[in-house]
Residue, then its C-alpha position, 0 to 999 in steps of 0.5 A: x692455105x686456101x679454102x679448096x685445101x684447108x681442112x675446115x672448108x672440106x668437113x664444113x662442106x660435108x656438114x652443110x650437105x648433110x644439114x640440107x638433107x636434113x631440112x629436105x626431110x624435115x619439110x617431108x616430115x612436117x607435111x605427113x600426118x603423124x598417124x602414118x608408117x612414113x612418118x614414124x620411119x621419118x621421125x627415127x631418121x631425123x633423129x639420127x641424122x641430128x645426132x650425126x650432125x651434132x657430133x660432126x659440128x662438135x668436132x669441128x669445134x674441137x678442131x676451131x679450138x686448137x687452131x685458136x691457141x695459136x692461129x699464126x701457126x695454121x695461117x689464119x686470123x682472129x677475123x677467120x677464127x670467128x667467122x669459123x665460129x659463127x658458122x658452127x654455132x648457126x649449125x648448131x642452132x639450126x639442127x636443134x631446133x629441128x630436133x627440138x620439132x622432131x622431140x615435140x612431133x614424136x610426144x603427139x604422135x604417141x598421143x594419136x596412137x594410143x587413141x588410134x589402137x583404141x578406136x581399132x579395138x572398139x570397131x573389132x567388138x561385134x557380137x558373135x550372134x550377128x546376122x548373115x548380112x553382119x557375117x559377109x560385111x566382116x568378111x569384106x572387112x577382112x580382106x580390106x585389112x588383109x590389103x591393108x596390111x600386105x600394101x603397109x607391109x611392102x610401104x615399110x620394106x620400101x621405107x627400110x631399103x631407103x633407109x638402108x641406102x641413106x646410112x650407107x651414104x652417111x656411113x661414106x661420109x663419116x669415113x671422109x670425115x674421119x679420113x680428113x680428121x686423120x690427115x689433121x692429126x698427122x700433120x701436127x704431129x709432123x708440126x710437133x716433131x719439126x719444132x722438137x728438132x728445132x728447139x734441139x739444134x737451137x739448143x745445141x747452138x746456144x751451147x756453142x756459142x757459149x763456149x766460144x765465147x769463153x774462150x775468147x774471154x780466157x784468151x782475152x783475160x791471158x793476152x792482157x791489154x798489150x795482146x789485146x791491142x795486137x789482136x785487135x791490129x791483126x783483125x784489123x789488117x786481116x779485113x783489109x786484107x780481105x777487102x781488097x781481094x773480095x772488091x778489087x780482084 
């Protein structure tokens, strides 16, 4: 079977794709502080996809993991089976390390927010009996938090409708994932129901034979030696007979 139309290079491309999307966004995310909307949205997203790609590499196993018992049967080598392997494993690795970076960022990023609310609730402290010049200078620094919030609100709706956008696509690939894995699943049942029928006509063929078997034997037994010798003279003269006309007519 070639690469273009065995099953493990179809759904290996399809990981590969998402793993590069993957580190797309993690070098996204490692270049973003951790105190902004963006990079909480981003830190979630990463988490989903590692997930996805987790699971994706898991099953592929899985797949690797039957064709091991009997490779000869889908066409591959011992040599093919773990460069299968290796591929899966470096997968592996590379998703968790990211994840693990990710883990790591979303502690800190906790950490800054909760010192960050803090200091936003110092600064809202001012006393009630402030002067004039203190009430305009509040009223000032409203209307920047009423921007403030109106710009984040249309960042996080911008963020939500990406964000929408990309689990729709990983939403495609899962169903190509698991369209490919249904293909697999119907073939070897095909496999499976070729093989029964085999062993059942092999088995029935066996059965002849043994009859035939003893039947020649009890003819055998009742034509005693001189039947033998004639049987054995009439077989003789039969394929004579049958040689001649096969090569000389």
């Amino acid at each position: 079977m070639s690469s273009a139309q065995d099953p493990f290079y179809i759904v290996k491309e399809e990981i590969q794709d998402s793993i590069n999307k993957l580190q797309a966004t993690f070098h996204q995310w490692e270049q973003i502080a951790s105190n902004t909307g963006e990079h909480v949205h981003l830190t979630k997203e990463l988490v989903s996809s590692c997930e996805s790609i987790q699971w994706q590499v898991d099953e592929l196993d899985k797949a690797i993991a039957v064709a091991t018992r009997d490779p000869a049967w889908y066409g591959i080598d011992e040599a093919e089976l773990e460069r299968r392997k290796k591929w899966t494993s470096n997968a592996r690795n590379q998703v968790g390390t990211m994840w693990r970076s990710v883990e790591a960022g979303k502690g800190q990023s906790n950490s800054v927010n909760i010192n960050l609310n803090a200091t936003r609730q110092e600064l809202m402290r001012f006393p009630n009996d402030r002067s004039y010049n203190a009430g305009r200078s509040n009223q000032y620094g409203a209307q920047d938090n009423d921007e403030f919030i109106s710009s984040e609100s249309d960042r996080q709706m911008l963020l939500m409708k990406q964000q929408d956008e990309e689990l729709d696509e990983l939403s495609a690939s899962v169903q190509r994932i698991g369209g490919v894995g249904l293909t697999i699943h119907e073939e070897l049942e095909g496999q499976e129901k070729i093989l029964e029928e085999l062993s059942l006509d092999m088995d029935s063929t066996a059965n002849r034979l043994d009859f035939v078997q003893k039947k020649v034997a009890l003819v055998m037994k009742k034509a005693g030696a001189k039947g033998q010798i004639l049987m054995i003279a009439f077989l003789v003269v039969l394929f004579i007979v049958l040689f001649v006309l096969v090569f000389f007519t």
